[in-house]
BALUMTI-147514 format. One record per residue (C-alpha): residue number from 1; x, y, z. Coordinates in Angstrom, 2 decimals. Layout:
// residues N
lodren / px / py / pz
NUM / X / Y / Z
...
END
This chain:
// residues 525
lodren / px / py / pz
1 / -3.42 / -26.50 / -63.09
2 / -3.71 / -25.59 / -59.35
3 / -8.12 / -26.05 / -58.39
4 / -9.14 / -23.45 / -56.73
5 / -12.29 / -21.96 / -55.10
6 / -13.15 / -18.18 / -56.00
7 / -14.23 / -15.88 / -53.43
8 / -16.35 / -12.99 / -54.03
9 / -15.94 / -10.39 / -51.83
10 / -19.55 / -7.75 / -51.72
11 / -17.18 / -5.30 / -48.56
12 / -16.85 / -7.31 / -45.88
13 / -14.29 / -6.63 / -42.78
14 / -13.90 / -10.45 / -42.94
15 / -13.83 / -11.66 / -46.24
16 / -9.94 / -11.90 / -45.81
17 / -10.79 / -14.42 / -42.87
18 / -12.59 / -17.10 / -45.94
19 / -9.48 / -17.44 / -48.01
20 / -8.06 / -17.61 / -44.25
21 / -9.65 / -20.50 / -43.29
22 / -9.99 / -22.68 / -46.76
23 / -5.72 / -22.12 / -47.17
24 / -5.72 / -23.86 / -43.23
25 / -7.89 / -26.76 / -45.00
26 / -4.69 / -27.02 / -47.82
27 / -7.09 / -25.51 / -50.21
28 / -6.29 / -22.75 / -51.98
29 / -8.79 / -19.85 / -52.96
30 / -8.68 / -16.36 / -54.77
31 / -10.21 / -13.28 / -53.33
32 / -12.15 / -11.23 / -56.17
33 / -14.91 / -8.20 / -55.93
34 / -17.95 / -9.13 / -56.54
35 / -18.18 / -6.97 / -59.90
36 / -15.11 / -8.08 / -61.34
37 / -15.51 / -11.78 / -61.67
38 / -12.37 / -14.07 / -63.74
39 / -13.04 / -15.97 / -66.24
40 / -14.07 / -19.59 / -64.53
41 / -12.02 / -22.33 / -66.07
42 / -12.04 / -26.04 / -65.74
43 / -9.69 / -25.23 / -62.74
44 / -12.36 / -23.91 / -60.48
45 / -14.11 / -26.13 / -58.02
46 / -16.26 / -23.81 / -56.05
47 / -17.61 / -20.15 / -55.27
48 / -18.48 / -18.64 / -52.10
49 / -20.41 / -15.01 / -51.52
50 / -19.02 / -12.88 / -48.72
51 / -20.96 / -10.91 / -46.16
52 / -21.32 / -6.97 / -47.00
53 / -21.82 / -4.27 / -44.71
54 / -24.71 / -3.33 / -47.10
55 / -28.46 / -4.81 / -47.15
56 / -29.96 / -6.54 / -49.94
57 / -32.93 / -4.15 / -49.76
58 / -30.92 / -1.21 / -50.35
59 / -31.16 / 0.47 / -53.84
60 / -26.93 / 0.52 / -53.66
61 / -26.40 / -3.20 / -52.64
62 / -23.72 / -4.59 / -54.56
63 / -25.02 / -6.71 / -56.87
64 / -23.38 / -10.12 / -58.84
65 / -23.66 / -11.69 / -61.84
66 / -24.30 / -15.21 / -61.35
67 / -25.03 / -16.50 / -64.66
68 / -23.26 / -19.49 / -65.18
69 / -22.26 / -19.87 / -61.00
70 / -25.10 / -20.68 / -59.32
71 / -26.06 / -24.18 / -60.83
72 / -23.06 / -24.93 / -62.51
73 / -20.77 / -24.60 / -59.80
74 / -21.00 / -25.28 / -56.02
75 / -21.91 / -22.42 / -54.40
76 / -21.44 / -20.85 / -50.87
77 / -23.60 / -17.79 / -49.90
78 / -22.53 / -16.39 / -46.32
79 / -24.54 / -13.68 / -44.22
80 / -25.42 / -11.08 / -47.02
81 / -24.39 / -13.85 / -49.61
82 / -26.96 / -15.76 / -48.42
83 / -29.74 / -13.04 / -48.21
84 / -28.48 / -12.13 / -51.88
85 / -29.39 / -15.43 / -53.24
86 / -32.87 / -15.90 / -51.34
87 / -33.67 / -12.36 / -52.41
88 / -32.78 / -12.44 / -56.36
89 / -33.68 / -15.88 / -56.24
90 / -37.59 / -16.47 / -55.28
91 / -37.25 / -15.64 / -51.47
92 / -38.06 / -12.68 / -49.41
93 / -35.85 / -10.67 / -46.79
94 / -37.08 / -7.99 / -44.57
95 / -35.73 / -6.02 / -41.33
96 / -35.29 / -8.39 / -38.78
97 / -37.47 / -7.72 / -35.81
98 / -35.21 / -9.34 / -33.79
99 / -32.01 / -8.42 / -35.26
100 / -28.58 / -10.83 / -34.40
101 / -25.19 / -9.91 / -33.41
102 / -22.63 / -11.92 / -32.21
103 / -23.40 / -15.26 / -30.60
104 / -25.78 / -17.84 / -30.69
105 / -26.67 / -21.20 / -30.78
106 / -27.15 / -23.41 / -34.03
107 / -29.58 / -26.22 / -33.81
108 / -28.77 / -28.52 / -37.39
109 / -32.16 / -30.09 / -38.75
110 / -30.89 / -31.38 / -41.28
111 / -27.74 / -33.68 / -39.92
112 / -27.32 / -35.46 / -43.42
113 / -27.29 / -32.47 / -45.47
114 / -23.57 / -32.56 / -46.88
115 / -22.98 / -29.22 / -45.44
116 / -23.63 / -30.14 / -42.19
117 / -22.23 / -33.73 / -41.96
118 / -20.29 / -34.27 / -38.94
119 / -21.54 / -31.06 / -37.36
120 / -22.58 / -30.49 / -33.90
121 / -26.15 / -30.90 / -33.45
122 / -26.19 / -27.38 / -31.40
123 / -23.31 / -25.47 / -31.41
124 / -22.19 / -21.85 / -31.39
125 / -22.16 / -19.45 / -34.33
126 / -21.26 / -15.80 / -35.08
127 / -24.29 / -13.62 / -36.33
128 / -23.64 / -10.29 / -37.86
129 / -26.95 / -9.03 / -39.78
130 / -29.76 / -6.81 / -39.15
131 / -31.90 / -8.37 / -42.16
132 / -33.29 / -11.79 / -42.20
133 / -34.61 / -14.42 / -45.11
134 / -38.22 / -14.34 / -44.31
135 / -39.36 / -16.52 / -46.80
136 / -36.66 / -19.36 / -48.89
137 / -37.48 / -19.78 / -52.24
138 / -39.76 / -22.27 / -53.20
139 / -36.92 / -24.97 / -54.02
140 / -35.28 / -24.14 / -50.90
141 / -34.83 / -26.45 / -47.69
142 / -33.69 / -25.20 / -44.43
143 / -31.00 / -27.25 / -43.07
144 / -29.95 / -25.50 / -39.60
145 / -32.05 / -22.97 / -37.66
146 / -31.46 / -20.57 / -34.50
147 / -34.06 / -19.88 / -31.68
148 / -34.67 / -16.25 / -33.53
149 / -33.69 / -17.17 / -37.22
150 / -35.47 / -19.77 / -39.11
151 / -33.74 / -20.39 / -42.14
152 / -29.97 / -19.36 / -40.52
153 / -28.82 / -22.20 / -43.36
154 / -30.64 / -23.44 / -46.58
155 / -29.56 / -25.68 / -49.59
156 / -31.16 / -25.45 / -52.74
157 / -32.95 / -28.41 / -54.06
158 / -31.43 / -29.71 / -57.36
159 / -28.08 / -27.71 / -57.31
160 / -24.58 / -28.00 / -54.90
161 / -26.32 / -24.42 / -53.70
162 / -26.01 / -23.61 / -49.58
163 / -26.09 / -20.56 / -47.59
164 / -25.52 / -19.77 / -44.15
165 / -26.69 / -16.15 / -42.28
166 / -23.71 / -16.59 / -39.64
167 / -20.05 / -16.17 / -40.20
168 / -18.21 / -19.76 / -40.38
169 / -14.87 / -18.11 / -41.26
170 / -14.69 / -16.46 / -37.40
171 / -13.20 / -17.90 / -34.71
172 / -16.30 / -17.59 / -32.79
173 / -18.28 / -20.26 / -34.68
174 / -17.12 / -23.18 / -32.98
175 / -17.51 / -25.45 / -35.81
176 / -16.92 / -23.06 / -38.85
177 / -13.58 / -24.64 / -39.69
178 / -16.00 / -28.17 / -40.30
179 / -18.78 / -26.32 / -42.37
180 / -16.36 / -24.92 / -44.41
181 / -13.96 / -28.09 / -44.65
182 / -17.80 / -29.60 / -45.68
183 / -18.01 / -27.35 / -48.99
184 / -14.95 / -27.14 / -49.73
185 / -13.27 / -30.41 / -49.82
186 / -17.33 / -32.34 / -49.84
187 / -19.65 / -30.30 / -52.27
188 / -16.32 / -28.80 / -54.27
189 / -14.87 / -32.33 / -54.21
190 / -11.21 / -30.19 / -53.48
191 / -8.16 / -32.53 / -52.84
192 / -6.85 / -30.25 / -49.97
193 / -3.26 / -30.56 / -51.36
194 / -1.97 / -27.28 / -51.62
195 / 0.68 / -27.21 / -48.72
196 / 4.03 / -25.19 / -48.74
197 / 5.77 / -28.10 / -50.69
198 / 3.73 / -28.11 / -53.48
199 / 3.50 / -23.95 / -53.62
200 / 7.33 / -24.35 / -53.65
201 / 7.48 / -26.84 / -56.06
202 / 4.78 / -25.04 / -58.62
203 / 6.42 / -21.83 / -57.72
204 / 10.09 / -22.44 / -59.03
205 / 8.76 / -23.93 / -61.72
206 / 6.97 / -21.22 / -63.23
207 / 9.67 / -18.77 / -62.12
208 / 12.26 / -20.90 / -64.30
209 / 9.62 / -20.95 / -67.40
210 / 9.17 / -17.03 / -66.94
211 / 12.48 / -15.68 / -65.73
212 / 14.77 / -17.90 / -68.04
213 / 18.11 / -16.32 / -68.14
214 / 17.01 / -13.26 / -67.81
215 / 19.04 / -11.18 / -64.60
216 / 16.94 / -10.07 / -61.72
217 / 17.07 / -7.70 / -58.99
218 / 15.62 / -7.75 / -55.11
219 / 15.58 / -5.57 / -52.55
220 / 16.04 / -7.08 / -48.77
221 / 15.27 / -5.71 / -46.10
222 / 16.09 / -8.76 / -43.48
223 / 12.50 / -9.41 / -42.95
224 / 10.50 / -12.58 / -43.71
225 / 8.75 / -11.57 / -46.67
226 / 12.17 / -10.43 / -48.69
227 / 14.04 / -13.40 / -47.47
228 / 11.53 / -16.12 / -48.58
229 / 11.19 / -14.22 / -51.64
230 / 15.08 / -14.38 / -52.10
231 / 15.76 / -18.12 / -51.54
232 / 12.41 / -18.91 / -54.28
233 / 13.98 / -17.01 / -57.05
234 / 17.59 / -18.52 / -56.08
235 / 16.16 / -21.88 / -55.83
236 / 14.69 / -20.60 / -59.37
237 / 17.45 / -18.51 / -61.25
238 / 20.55 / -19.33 / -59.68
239 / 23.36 / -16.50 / -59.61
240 / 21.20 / -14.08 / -61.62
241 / 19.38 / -12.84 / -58.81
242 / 21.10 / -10.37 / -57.11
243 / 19.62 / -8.87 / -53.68
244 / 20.74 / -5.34 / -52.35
245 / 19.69 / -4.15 / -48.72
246 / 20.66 / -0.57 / -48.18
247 / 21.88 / 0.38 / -44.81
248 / 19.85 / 3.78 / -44.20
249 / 21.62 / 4.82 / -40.99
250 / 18.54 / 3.45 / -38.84
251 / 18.45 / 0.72 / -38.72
252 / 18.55 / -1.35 / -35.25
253 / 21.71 / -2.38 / -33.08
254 / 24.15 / -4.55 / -35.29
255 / 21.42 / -4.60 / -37.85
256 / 23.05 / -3.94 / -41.00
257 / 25.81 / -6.40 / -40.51
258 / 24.07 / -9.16 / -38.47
259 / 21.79 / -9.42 / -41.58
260 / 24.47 / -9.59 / -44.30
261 / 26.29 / -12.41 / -41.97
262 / 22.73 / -14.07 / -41.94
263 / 22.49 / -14.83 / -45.40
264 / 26.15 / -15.33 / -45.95
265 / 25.43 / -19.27 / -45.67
266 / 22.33 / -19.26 / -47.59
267 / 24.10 / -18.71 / -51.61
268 / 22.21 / -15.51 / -51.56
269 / 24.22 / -12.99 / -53.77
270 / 24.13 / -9.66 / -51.47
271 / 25.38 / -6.43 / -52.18
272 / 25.15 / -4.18 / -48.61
273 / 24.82 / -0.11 / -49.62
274 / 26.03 / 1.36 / -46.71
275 / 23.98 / 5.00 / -47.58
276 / 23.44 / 5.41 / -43.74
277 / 25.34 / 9.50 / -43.84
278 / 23.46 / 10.40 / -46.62
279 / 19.91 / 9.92 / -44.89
280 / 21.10 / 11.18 / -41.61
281 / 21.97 / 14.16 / -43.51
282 / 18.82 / 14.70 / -45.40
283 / 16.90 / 14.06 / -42.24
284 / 18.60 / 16.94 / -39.86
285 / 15.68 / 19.32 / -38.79
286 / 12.97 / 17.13 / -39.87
287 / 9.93 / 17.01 / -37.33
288 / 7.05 / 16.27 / -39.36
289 / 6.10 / 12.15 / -40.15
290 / 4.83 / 12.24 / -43.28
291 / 7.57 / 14.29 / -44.61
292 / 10.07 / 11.77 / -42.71
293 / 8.86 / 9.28 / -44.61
294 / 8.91 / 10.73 / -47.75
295 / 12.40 / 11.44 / -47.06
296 / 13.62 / 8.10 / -46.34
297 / 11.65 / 6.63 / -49.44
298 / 13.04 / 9.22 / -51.41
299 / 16.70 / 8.35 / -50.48
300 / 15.74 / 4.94 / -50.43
301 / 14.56 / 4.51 / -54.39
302 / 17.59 / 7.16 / -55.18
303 / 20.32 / 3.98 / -53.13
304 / 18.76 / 1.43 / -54.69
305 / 19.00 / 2.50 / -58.02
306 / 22.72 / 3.56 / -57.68
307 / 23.47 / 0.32 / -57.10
308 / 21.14 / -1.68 / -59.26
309 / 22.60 / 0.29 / -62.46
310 / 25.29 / -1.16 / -61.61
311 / 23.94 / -4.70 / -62.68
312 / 24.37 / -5.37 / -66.51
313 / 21.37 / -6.16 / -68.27
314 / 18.74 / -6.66 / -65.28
315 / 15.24 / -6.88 / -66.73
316 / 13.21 / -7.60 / -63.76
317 / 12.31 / -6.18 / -59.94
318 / 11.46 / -8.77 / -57.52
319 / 9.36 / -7.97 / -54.61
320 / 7.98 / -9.48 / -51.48
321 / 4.34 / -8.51 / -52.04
322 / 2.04 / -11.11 / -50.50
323 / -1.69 / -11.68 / -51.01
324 / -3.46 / -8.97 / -48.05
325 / -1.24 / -6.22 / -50.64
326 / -2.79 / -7.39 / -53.89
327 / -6.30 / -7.47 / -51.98
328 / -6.50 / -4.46 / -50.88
329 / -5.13 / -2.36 / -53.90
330 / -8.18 / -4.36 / -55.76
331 / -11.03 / -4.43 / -52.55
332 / -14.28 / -3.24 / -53.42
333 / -13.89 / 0.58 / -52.96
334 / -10.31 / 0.37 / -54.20
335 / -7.33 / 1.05 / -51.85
336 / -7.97 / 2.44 / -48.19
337 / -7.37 / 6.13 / -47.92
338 / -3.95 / 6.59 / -47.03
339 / -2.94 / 6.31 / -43.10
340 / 0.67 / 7.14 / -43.70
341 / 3.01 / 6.58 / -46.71
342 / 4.48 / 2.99 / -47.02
343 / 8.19 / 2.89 / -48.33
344 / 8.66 / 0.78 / -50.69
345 / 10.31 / 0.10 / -54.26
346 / 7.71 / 2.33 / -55.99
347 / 8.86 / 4.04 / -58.62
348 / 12.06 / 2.48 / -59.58
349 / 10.03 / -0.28 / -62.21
350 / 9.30 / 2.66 / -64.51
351 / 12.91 / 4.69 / -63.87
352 / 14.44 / 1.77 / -64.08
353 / 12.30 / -0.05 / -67.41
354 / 11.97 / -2.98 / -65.36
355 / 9.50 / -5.80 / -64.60
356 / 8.27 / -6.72 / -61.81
357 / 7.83 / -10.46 / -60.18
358 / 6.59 / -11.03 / -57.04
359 / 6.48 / -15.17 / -56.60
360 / 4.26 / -14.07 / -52.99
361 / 1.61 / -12.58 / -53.92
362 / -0.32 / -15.09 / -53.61
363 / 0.54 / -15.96 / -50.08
364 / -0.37 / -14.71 / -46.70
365 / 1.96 / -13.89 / -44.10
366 / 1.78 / -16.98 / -41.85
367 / 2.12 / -19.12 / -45.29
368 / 5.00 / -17.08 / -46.15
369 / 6.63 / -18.16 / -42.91
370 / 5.25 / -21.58 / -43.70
371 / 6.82 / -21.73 / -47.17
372 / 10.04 / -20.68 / -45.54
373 / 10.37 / -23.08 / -43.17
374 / 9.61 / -25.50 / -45.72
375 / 13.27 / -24.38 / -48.01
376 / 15.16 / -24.43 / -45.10
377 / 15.44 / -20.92 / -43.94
378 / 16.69 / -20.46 / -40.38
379 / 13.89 / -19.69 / -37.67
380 / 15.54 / -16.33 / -36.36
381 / 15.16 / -14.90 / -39.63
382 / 11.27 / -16.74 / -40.29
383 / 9.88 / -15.69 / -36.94
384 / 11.10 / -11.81 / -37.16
385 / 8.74 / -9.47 / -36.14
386 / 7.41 / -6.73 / -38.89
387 / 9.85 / -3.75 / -38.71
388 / 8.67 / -0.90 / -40.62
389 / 10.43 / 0.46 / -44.00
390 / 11.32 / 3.73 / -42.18
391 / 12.66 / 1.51 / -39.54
392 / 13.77 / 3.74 / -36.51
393 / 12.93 / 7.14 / -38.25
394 / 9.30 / 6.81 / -37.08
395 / 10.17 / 5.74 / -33.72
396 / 12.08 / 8.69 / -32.94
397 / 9.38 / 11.48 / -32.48
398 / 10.38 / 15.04 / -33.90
399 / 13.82 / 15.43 / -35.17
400 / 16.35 / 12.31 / -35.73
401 / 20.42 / 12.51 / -34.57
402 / 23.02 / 10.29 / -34.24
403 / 22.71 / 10.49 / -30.72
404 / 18.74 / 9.87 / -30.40
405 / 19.81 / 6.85 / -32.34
406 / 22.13 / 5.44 / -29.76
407 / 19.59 / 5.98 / -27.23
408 / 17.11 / 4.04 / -28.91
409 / 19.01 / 1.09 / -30.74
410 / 20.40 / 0.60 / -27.46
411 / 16.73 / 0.89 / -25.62
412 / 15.28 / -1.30 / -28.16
413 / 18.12 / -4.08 / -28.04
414 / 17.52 / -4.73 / -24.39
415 / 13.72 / -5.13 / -25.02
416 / 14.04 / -7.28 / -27.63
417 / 17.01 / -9.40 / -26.17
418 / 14.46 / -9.77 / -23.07
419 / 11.95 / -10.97 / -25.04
420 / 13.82 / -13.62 / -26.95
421 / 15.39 / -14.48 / -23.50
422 / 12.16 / -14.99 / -21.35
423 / 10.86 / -18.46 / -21.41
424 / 7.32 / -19.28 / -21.27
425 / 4.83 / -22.65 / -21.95
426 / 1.94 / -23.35 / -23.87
427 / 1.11 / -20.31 / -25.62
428 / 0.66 / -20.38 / -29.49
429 / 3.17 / -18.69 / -31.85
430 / 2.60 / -15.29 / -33.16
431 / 4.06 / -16.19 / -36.35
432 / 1.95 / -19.57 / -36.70
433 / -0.45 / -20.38 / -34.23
434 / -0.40 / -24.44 / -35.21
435 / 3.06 / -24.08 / -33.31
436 / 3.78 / -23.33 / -29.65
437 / 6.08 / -20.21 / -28.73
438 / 9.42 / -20.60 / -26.35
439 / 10.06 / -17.19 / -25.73
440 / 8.04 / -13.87 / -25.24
441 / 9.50 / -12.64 / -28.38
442 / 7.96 / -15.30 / -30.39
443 / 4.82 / -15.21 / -29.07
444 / 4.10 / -11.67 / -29.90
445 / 3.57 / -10.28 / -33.05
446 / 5.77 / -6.75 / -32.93
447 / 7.51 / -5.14 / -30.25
448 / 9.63 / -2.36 / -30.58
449 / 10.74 / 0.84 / -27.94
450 / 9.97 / 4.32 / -28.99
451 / 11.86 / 7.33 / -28.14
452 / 9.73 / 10.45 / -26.86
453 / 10.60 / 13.94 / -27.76
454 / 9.68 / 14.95 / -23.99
455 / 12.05 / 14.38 / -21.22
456 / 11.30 / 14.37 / -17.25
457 / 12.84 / 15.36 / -13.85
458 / 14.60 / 12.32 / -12.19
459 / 17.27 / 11.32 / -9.77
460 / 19.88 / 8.72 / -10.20
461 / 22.25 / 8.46 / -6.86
462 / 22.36 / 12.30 / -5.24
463 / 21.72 / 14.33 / -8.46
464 / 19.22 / 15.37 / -10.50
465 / 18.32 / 13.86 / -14.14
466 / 16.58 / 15.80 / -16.58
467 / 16.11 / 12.90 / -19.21
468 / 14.12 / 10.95 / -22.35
469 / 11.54 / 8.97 / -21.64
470 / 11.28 / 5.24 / -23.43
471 / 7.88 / 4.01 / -24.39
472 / 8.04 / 0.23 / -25.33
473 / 5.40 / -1.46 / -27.46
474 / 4.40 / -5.25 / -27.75
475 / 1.17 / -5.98 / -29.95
476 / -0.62 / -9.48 / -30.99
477 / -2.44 / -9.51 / -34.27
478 / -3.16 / -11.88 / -37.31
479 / -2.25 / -9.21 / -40.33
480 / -1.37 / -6.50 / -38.59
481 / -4.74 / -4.77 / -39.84
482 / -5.95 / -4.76 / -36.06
483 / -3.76 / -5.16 / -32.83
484 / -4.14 / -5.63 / -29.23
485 / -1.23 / -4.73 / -26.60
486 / 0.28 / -7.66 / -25.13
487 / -0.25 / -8.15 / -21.34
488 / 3.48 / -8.57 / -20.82
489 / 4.30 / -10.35 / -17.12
490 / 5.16 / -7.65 / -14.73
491 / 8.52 / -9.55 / -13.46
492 / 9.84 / -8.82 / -16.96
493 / 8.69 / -5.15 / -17.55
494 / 10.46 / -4.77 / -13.99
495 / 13.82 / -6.06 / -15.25
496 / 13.66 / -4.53 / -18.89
497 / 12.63 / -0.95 / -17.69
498 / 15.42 / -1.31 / -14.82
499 / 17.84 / -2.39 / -17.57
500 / 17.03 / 0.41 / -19.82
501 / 17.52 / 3.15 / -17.14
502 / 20.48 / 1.65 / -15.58
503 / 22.32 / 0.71 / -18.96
504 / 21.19 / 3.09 / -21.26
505 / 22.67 / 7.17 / -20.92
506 / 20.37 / 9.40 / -21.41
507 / 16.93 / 7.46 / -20.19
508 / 15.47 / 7.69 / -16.86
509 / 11.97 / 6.69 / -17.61
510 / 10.32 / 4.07 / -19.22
511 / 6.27 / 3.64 / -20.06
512 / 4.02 / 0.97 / -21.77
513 / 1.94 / 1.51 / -24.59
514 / -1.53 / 0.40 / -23.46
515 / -3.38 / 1.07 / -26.53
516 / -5.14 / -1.20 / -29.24
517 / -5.03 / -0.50 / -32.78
518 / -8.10 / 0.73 / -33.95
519 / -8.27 / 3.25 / -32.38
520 / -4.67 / 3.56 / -32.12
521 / -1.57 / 2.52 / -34.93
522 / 0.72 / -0.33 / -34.23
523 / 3.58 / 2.50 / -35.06
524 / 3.08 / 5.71 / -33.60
525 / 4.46 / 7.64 / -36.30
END
């Protein structure tokens, strides 16, 4: 049985950023709202209250039940968890008159406090609250204090009980990773032994004991989540997996066959469904995203399931959902109102009367490269950038033809080749930032070029162009939930935009997508 600490997540924007940090520590850790507690078995060692975006002193704060938590198990209140337990617990919490957000400085008072062992005597922290604990309950002893906040951390007497009013799980509290290496592996006694070899091991395991003989089916689409996903259930099953990734006509340069060689060495059984005429087809005329999207998942779902009838007795769908999916279809206020439709398998469990495994979903995405490094898989296929399900059907704005796909496949193939090609030094890896990058490309989290529906006077030798314009894209980010546009050196967006209008007919301008998601989306359709 595999300890664990439970999370309890009351809303906040960073509650993802606690089961963050603890898996870092080799601990792992389950994300639940706060009103929809599991059943605690002998396997839990610990429990931790998120922040919230709400006040305790509101009549709609979310509240928990803690019978049988708090005092039986350790327990971890952060920012409103730890105004939740001084309020419904003896203390008092009122407006802050001197409200804190952002940083300050953390003076401990209470250096042997198990929490705080090892800390920094004054150190940096991450406030985000407009309420303060005014008063601890009587059992209560502060162990850490701020120039405006008194009791910033308490423990309670008598029970493995702290809180903290700052953020540990942020980068911005210097010695967060400690505090939280202090609970976890201290006061929760955790071993710290859940690494990618022992997920593996577990993993296969209890895919044998579930799966048995049973055939099962997987679509890949050459990214990192599919692939892991793959080699787990092979590892598992053997020749009764069978993996199908449908060529829908845009994909990028060389795409659809450089992937199939790819796994060729790798005992994956792959069937390639070349349906690429079909969704050019369907897609003639069609200006509007969302119904682009549609499209393609429609055609999708209708490939897929040509060719999976075509397997004998398959009882099960595998996918490549990992843990940020299964978090936010159960987050606090339910899933986020949709953005743009996702293409996906959806649908074809109930057409098709299968079941679904998903040996991920418990992952996230930099432990899914993790895990794949860890069986072997080859680094060009781990480090991949996201690429999304409609693949270049969003990235061609308004209508999509054969020849705006030319333009952009071979647009997008210089940018990316120039990425992968351009060395640099001592700058972390996108993909996992424990390792250092050797290339742009790796270093970056997406990239991708865009092709506008707008095109622009020009002049190339003594005539007149009148041609598309190229937009390129580059974008770091930990979960793709926010982004920030890469800085790219100017000696490289020199050569790739010179490239692209040189090499590539029908281009004879290229721009740089400045913009950070919010407010902006990584994709732009």
């Amino acid at each position: 049985m595999t300890e664990k600490i439970i999370i309890l997540d009351f809303g906040s924007q960073v509650t993802q950023l606690i089961g963050r940090r603890l898996r870092e520590l080799n601990v792992y850790c389950e994300i639940y709202p706060y009103n929809k507690i599991p059943e605690l078995d002998g396997s839990v060692k610990g429990v931790i209250l998120s922040g919230s975006p709400f006040s305790v002193r509101d009549e709609k704060a979310p509240k928990a039940d803690l019978d049988g938590i708090k005092g039986v198990f350790p327990l971890l209140g952060i920012c409103y968890g730890a105004q939740y337990l001084a309020h419904n617990y003896g203390g008092e919490v009122n407006a802050s008159i001197a409200r804190e957000y952002g940083r300050a400085m953390l003076d401990v008072t209470a250096p042997d406090s198990p929490l705080m062992k090892g800390v920094e005597p004054h150190s940096q922290v991450w406030m985000s609250h407009g309420d303060t604990i005014a008063r601890l309950p009587e059992n209560a002893e502060v162990i850490a204090s701020t120039a405006d906040v008194t009791n910033a951390a308490y423990h309670i007497k008598g029970e493995d009980t702290y809180a903290v009013q700052f953020h540990p799980e942020v980068y911005h509290t210097t010695e967060g990773r400690k505090i939280l290496s202090n609970f976890a592996l201290g006061v929760c006694g955790c071993k710290g032994d859940w690494t990618p070899a022992s997920f593996i091991d577990t993993t296969i395991a209890e895919l044998k004991a579930r799966l048995g003989n049973d055939k099962v089916i997987l679509g890949l689409s050459g990214g990192v989540d599919s692939t892991v996903a793959a080699v787990l259930l092979n590892r598992a099953i053997g020749h009764n997996l069978t993996c199908i990734f449908v060529n829908n006509g845009l994909l990028r340069k060389n795409e659809f066959k450089d992937v199939l060689a790819s796994y060729q060495d790798m005992g994956l059984n792959v069937i390639g469904a070349d349906a690429s005429r079909e969704f050019i087809a369907q897609l003639k005329g069609v200006t509007e995203p969302e119904q682009k999207r549609k499209i393609i998942g429609r055609l999708f779902i209708e490939t897929f399931d040509k060719y999976a009838r075509q397997i004998e007795n398959a009882k099960w769908l595998a996918q490549g959902t990992i843990y940020p999916d299964v978090i936010e279809s159960a987050s606090v206020n339910g899933p986020s109102s949709t953005i743009k439709s996702h293409h996906n398998v959806g649908g074809l469990p109930e057409k098709m009367n299968l079941k679904i495994v998903e040996p991920l979903r418990s992952l996230f995405k930099d432990e899914v490269r993790r895990v794949g490094r860890a069986l072997g898989i080859k680094d060009e296929l781990i480090n991949r950038h996201p690429f999304p399900g409609p693949s270049l059907g969003i990235r061609i704005l308004g209508d999509v033809t054969e020849e705006k796909l030319e333009i952009l496949r071979e647009a997008d193939d210089i940018f990316i080749r120039g990425l992968r090609e351009y060395r640099i030094k001592d700058v972390p890896s996108a993909s996992d930032p424990a390792m250092m990058a050797e290339n742009l490309y790796d270093s970056i989290w997406q990239a991708g070029a865009i092709l506008l529906p707008v095109k622009s006077v020009g002049v190339m030798g003594d005539e007149r162009t009148y041609e598309y314009t190229i937009a390129l894209r580059a974008v770091i980010s930990t979960d793709g939930m926010t982004a920030d546009w890469v800085h790219l050196p100017y000696d490289f967006m020199a050569k790739v935009s010179n490239d692209i209008i040189n090499k590539v007919r029908g281009v004879n301008r290229v721009v740089y997508d400045i913009s950070s998601k919010p407010p902006a989306t990584i994709e732009w359709e």
